[in-house]
N, C-alpha and C positions, 0 to 999 in steps of 0.2 A: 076295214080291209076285206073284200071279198076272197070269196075261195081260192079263185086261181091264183092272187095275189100273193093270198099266205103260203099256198105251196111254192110258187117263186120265189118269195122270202127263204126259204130253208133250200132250196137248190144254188140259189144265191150266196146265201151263206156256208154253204158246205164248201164253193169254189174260192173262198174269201177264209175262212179255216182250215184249208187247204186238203177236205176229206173230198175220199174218192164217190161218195155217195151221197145224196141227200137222205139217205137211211141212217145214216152213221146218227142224226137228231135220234131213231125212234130207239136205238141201245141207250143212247143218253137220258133219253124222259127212262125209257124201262129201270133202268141204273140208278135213277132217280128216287124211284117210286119203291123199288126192291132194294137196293141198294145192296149188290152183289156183287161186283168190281171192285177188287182188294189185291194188295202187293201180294205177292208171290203164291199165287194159282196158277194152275193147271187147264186152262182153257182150250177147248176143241171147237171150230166156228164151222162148221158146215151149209158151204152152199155159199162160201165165202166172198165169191168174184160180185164185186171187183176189189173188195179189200178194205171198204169204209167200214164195217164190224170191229176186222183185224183194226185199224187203226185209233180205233177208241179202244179196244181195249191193251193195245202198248202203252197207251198215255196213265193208266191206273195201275198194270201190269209190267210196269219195268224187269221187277226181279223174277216173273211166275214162266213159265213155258206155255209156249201158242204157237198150234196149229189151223192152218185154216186149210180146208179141203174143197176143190171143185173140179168141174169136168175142164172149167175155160183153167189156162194158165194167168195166174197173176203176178201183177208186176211185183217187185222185190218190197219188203216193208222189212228196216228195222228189226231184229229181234224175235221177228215170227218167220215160221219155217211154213211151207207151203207143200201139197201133195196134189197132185193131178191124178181124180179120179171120180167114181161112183161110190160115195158112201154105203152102198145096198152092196158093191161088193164085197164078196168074203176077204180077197185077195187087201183091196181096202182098207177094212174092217183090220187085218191083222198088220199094215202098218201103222194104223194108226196105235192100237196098243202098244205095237213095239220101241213107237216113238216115247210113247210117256210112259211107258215098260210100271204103271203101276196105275192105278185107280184114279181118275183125275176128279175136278172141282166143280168144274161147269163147263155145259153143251151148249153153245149157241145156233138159233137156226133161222136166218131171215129166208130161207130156200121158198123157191117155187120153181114149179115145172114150167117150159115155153106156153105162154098161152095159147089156147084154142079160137078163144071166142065165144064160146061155149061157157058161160058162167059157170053153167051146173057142173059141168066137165071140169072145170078147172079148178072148181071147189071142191070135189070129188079129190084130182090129183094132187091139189096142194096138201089135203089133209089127210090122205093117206100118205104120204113124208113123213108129217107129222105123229104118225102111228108110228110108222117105220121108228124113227127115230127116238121115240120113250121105250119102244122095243129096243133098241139098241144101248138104252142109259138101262139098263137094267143090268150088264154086261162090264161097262166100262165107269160108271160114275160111282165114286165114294155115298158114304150111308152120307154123309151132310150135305151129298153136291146139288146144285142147280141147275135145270133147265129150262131154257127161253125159248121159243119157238112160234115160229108166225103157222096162222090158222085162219082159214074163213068161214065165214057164220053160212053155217049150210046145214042138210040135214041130216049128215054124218056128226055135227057138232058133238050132242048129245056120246055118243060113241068114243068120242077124244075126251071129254069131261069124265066118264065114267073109267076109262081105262087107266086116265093120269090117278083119278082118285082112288084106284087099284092099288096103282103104284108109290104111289106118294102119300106122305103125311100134309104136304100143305099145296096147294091150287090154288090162282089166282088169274083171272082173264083183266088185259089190260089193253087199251088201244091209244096210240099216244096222239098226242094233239101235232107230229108231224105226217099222221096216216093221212092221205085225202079222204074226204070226208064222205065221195061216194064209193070208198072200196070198203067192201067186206071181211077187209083184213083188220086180225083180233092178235093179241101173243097170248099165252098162256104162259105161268110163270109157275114152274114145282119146285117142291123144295125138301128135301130128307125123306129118301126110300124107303118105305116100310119092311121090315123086316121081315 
């Protein structure tokens, strides 16, 4: 099976498993591999639209609470609550705690910014998110929680390695066999905040 075949295959099947995304595969290899998706956590998905995240993690998460955050509005899911907004806002930022009104479990972050075209540029902006956002689990996530977060191999890389392993007692880069094979996109997976 050539390339574009196999990304067809998982776009294919994500319209046949009924997810809004064919990213909803790269939570499920990452889940896989990490195996962080457990009944009754406290999950925040950032960067959510269009909702295929949120939707794999209802099917693990019955009993847990789940917010998914974005600028676009998303259609209704099940047992997750939705917020329209800019994560980077303060304003944001404080419903989102007020919603889990306590330290939660795990951050998810398939985010990226509209692209440029600009490779450099757009590796530049995706992975300053990616900053953003371990800056923000430092804030909001328990001493045991997880986070997931998409990154592209560029030369801020180095930068995002060193800051998670600041933060974190464990780091792991993973890229799952639903990424295409010519994108630059990597996850990184932390796990228990150093104290």
């Amino acid at each position: 099976m050539d390339n574009k075949s196999y990304q067809d295959h998982f776009f294919n099947r994500a319209k046949i498993e009924g997810y809004r995304s064919r990213s909803a595969f790269k939570l499920i290899e990452l889940d896989k591999k990490f195996k962080f998706l457990k009944n009754g956590k406290k999950i925040l998905d950032i960067g959510s639209f269009p909702g295929g995240w949120c939707q794999v993690v209802k099917k693990t998460n019955k009993k847990g609470k789940v917010l998914g955050i974005d600028k676009k509005k998303i259609e209704k899911i099940d047992g997750v609550n939705f917020l329209v907004g800019d994560f980077l806002e303060e304003k944001s930022k404080k419903a989102i705690k007020e919603f889990f009104g306590t330290k939660i479990d795990i951050i998810l972050s398939d985010m990226a910014p509209n692209t440029t075209g600009n490779k450099s540029l757009d590796t530049i902006r995706t992975n300053q998110l990616c900053l953003n956002l371990l800056d923000f689990s430092k804030e909001i996530l328990s001493n045991k929680g997880v986070v997931i977060s998409k990154l592209f191999m560029g030369d801020d890389f180095e930068e995002i390695k060193q800051t998670a392993k600041n933060q974190f007692k464990k780091i792991d880069f993973f890229k799952p066999d639903s990424s295409r094979d010519e994108s630059r996109e990597t996850y990184i997976h932390c796990s228990e905040l150093s104290t």
